[in-house]
Biopython code that builds the backbone (N, CA, C, O; Angstrom):
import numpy as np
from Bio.PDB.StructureBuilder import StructureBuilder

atoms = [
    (1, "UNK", "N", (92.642, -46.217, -29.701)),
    (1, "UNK", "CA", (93.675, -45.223, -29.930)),
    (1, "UNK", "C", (93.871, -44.437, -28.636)),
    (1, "UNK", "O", (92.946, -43.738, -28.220)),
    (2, "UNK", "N", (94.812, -44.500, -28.101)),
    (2, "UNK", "CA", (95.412, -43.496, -26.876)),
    (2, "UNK", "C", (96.305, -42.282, -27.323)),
    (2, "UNK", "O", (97.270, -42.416, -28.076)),
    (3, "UNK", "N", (95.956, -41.265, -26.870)),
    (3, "UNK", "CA", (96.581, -39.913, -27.049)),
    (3, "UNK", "C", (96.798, -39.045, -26.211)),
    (3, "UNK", "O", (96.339, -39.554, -25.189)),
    (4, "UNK", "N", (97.228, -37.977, -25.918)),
    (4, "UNK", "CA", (97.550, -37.356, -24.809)),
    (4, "UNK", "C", (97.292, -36.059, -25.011)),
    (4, "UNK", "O", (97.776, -35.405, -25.935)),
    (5, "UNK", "N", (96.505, -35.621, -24.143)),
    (5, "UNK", "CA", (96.013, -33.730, -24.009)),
    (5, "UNK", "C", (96.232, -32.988, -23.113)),
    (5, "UNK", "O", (96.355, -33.681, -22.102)),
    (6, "UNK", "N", (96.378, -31.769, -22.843)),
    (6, "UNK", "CA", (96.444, -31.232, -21.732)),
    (6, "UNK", "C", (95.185, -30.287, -21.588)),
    (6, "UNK", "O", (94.635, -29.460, -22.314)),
    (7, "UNK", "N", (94.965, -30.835, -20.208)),
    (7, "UNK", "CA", (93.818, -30.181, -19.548)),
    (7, "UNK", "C", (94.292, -29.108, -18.806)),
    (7, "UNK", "O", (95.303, -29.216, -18.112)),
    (8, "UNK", "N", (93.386, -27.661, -18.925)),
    (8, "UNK", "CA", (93.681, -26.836, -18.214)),
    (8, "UNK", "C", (92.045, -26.517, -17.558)),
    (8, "UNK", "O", (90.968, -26.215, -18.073)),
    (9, "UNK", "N", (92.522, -26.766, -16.150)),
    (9, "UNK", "CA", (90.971, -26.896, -15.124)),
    (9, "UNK", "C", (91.567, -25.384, -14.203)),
    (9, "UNK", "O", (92.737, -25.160, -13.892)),
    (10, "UNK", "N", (90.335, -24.490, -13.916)),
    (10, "UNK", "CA", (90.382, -23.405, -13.434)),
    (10, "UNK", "C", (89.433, -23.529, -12.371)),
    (10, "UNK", "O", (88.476, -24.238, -12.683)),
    (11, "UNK", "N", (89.389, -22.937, -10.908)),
    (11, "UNK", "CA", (88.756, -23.038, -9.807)),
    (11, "UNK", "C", (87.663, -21.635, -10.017)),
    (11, "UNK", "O", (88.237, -20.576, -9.766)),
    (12, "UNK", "N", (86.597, -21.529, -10.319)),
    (12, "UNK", "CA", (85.184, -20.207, -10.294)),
    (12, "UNK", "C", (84.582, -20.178, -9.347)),
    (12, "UNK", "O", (83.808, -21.129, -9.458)),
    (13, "UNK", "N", (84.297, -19.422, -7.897)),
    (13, "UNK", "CA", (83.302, -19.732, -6.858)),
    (13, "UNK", "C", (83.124, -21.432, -6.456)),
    (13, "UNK", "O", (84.009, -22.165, -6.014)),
    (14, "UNK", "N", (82.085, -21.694, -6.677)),
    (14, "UNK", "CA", (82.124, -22.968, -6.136)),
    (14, "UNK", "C", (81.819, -24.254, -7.888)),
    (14, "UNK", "O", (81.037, -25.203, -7.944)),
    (15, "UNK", "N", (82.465, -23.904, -8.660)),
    (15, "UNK", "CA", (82.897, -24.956, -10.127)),
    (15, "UNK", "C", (84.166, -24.435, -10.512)),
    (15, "UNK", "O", (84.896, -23.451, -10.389)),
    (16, "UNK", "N", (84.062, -25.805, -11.151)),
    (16, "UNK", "CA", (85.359, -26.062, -12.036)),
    (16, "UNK", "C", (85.167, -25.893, -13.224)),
    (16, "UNK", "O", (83.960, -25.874, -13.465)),
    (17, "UNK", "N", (86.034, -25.706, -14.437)),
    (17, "UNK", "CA", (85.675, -24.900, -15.808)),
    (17, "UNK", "C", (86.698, -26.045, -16.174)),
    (17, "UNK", "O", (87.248, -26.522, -15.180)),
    (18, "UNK", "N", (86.949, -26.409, -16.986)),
    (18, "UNK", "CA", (88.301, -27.096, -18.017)),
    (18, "UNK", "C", (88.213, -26.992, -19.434)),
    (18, "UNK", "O", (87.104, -27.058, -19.965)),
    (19, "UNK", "N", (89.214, -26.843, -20.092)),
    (19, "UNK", "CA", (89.437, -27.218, -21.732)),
    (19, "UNK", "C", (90.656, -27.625, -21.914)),
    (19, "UNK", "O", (91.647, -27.377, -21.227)),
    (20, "UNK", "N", (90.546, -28.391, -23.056)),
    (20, "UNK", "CA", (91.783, -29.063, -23.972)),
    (20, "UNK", "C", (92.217, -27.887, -24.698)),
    (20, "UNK", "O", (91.506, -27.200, -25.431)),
    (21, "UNK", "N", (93.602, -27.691, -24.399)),
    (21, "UNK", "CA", (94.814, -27.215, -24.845)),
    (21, "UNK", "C", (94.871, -27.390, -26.543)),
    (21, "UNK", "O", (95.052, -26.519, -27.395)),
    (22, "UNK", "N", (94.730, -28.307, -26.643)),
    (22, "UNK", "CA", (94.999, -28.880, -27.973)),
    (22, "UNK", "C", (94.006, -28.833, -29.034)),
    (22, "UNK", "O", (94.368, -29.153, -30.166)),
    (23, "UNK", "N", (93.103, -28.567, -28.877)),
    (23, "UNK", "CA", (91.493, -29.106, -29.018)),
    (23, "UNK", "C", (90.289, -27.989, -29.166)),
    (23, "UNK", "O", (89.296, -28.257, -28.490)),
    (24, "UNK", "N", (90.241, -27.135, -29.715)),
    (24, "UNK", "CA", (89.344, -25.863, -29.795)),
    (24, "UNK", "C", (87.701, -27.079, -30.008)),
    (24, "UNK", "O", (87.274, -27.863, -30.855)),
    (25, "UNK", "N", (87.223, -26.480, -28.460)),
    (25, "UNK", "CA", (85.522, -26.470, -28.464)),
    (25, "UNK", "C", (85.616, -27.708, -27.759)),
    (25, "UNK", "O", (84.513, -28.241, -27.643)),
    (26, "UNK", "N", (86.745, -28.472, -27.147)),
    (26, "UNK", "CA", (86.616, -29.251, -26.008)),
    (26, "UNK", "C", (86.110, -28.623, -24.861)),
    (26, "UNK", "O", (86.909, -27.717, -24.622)),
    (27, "UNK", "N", (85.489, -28.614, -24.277)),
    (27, "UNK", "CA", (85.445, -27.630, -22.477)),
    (27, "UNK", "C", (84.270, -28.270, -21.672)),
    (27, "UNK", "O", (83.384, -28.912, -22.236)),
    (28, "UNK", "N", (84.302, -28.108, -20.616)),
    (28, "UNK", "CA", (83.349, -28.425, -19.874)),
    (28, "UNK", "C", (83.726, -27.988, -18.408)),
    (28, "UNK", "O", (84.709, -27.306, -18.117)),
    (29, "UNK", "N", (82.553, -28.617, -17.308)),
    (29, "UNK", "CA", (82.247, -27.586, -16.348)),
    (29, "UNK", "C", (82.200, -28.834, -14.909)),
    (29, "UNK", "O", (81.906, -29.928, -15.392)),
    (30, "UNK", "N", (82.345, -28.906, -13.805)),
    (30, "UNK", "CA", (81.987, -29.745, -12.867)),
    (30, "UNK", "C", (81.805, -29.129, -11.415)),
    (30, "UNK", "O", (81.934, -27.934, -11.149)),
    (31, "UNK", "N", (81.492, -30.111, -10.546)),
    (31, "UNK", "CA", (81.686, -29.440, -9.317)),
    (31, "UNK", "C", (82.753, -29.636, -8.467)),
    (31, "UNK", "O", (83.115, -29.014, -7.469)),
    (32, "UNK", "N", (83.392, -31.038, -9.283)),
    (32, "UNK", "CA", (84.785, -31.238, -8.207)),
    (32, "UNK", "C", (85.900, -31.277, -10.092)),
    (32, "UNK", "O", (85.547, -31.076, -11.254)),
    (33, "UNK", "N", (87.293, -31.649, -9.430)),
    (33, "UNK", "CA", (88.168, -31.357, -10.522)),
    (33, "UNK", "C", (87.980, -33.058, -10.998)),
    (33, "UNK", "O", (88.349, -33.311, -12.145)),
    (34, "UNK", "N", (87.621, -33.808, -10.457)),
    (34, "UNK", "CA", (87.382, -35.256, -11.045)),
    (34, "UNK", "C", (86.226, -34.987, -11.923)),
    (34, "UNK", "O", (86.229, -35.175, -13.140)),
    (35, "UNK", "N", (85.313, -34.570, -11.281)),
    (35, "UNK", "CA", (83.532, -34.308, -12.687)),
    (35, "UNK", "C", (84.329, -33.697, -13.694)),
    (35, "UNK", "O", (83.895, -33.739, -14.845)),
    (36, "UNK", "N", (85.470, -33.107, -13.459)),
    (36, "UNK", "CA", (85.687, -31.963, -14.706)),
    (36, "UNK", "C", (86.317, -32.930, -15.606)),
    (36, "UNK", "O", (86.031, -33.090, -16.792)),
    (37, "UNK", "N", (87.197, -33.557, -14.933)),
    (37, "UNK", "CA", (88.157, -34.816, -15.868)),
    (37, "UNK", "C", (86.927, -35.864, -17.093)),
    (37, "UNK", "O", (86.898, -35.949, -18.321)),
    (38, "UNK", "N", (86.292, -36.331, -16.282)),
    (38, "UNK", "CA", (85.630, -37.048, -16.614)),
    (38, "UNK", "C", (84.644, -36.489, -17.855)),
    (38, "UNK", "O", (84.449, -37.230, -18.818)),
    (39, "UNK", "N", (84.128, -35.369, -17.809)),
    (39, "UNK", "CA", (83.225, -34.439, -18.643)),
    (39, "UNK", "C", (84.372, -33.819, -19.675)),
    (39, "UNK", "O", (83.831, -33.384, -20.691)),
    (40, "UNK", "N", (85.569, -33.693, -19.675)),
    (40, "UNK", "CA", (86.645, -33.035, -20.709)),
    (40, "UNK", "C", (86.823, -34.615, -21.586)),
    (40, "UNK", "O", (86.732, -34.511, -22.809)),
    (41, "UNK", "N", (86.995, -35.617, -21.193)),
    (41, "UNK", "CA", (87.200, -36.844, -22.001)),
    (41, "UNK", "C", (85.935, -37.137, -22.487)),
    (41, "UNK", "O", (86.159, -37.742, -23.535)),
    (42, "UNK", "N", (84.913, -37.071, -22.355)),
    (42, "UNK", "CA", (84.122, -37.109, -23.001)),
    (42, "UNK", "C", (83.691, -35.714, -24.237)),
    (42, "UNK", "O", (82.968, -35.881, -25.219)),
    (43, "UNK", "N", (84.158, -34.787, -23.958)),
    (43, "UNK", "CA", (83.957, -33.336, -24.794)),
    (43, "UNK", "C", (85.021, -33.765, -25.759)),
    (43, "UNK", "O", (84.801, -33.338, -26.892)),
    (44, "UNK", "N", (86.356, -34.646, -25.616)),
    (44, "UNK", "CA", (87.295, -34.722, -26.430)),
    (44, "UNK", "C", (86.754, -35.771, -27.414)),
    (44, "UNK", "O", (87.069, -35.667, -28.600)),
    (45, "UNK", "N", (85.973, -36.759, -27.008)),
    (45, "UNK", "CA", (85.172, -37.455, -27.831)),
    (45, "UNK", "C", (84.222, -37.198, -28.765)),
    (45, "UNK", "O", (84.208, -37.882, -29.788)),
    (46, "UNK", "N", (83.382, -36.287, -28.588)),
    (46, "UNK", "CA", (82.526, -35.758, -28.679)),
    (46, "UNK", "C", (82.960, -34.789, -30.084)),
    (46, "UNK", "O", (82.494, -34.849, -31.222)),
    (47, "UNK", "N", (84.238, -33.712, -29.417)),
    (47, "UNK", "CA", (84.827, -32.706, -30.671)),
    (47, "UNK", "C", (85.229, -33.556, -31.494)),
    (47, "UNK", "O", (84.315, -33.695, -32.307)),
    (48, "UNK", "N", (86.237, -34.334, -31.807)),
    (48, "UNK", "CA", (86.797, -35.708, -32.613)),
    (48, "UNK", "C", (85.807, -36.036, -33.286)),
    (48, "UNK", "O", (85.930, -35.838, -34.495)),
    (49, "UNK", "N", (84.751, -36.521, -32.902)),
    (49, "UNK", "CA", (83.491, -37.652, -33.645)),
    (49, "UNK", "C", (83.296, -36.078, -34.652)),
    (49, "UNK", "O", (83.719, -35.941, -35.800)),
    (50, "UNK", "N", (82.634, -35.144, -33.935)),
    (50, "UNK", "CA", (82.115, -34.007, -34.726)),
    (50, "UNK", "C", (82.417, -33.766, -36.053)),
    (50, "UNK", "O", (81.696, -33.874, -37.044)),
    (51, "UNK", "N", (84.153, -33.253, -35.899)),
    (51, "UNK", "CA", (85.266, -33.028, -36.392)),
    (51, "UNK", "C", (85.315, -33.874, -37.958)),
    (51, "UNK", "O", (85.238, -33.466, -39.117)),
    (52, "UNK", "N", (85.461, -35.075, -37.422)),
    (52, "UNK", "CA", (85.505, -36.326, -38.525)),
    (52, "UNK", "C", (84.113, -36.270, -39.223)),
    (52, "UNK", "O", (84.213, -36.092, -40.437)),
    (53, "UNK", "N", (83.083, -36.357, -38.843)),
    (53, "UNK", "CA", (82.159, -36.117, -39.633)),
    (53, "UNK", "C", (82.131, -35.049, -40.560)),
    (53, "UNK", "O", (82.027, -35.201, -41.777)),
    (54, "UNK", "N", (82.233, -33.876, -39.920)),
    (54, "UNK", "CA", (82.011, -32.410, -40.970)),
    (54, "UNK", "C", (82.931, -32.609, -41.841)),
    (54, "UNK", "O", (82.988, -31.902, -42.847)),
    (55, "UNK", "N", (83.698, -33.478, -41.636)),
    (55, "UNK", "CA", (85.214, -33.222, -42.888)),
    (55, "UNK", "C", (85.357, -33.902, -43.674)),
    (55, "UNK", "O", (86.175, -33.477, -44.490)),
    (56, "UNK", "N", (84.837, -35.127, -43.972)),
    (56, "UNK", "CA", (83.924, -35.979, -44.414)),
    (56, "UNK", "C", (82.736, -36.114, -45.596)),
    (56, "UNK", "O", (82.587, -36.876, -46.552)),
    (57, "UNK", "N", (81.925, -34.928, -45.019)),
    (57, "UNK", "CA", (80.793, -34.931, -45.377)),
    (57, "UNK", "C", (80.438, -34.407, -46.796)),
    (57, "UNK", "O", (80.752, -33.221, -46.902)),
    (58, "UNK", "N", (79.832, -34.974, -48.018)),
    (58, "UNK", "CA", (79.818, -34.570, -48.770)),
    (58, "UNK", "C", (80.906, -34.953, -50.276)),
    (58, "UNK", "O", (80.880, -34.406, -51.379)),
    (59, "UNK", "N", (81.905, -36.222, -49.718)),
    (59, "UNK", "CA", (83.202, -36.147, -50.359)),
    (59, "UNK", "C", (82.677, -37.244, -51.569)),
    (59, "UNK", "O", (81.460, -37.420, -51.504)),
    (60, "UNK", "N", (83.209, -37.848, -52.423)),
    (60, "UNK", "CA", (82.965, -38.779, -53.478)),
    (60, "UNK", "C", (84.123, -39.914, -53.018)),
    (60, "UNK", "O", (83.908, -41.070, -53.381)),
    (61, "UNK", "N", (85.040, -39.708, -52.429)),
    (61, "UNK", "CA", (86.257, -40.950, -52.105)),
    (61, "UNK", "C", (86.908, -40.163, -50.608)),
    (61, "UNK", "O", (87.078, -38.952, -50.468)),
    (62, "UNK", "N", (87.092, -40.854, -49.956)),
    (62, "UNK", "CA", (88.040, -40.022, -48.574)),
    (62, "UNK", "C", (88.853, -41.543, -48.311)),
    (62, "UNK", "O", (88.523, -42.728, -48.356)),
    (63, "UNK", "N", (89.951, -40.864, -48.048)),
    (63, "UNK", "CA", (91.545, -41.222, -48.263)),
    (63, "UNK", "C", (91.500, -41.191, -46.490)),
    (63, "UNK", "O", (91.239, -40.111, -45.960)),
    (64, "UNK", "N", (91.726, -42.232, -45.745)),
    (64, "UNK", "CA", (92.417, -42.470, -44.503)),
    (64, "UNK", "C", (93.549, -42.886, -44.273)),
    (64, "UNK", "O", (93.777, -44.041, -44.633)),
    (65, "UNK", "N", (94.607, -42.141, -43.630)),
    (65, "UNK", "CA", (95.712, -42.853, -43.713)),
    (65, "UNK", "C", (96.448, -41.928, -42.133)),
    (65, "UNK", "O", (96.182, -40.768, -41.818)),
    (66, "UNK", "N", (97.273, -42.767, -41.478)),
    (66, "UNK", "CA", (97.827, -43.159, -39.890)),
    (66, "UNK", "C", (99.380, -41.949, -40.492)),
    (66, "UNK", "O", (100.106, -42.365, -41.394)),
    (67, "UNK", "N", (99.594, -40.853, -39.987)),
    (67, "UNK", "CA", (100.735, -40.027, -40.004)),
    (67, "UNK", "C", (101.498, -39.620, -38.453)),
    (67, "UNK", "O", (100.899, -39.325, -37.419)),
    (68, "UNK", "N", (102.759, -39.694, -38.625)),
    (68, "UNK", "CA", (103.788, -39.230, -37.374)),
    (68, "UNK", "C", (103.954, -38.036, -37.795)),
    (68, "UNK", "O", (103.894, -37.660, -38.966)),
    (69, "UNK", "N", (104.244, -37.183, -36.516)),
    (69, "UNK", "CA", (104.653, -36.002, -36.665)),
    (69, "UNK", "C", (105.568, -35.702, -35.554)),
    (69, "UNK", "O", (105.100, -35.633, -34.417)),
    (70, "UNK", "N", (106.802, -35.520, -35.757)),
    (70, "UNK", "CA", (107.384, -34.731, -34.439)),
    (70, "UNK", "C", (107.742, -33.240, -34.594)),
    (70, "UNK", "O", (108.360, -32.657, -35.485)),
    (71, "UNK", "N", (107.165, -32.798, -33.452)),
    (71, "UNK", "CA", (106.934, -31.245, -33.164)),
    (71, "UNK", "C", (107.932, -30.918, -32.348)),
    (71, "UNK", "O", (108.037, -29.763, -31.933)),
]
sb = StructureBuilder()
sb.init_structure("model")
sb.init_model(0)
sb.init_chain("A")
sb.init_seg("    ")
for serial, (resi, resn, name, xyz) in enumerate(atoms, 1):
    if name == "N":
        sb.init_residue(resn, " ", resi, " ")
    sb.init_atom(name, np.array(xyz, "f"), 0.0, 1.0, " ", f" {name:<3s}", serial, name[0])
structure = sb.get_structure()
C-alpha cells in the first residue's frame, strides 16, 4: 500500500526533529534531514501497526473493508 504524508522536519542546534502532519505520535529525531526521513517512515509504520492493533483488540468479528474519500 503506498500513501502520501507530509513531513514537517525542523532544524534545533545541531538535529533535526520531524513529524507527520497527518499522523498524531509519528515523530522522530536525526542528525541530517535524510536520518530524519528515514526514522519518520519508519515511526509511520510503527503508529499504523500500533493503531490497528488497539482497535482491534478485544472485538468478537472485525469488518475490513478498502474506502475513498475525497477531501
Amino acid at each position: 500500500m503506498l500513501s502520501n504524508y507530509t513531513a514537517i522536519i525542523v532544524k534545533s542546534e545541531d538535529w533535526y526533529a520531524g513529524f507527520i502532519k497527518e499522523l498524531p505520535g509519528a515523530h522522530s529525531q536525526g542528525r541530517t534531514i535524510e536520518e530524519v526521513r528515514e526514522n519518520l517512515k519508519e515511526a509511520i509504520k510503527m503508529v499504523i501497526e500500533s493503531n490497528y492493533r488497539h482497535s482491534i483488540e478485544g472485538y468478537e468479528k472485525v469488518i475490513e473493508e478498502k474506502m475513498t474519500v475525497n477531501i
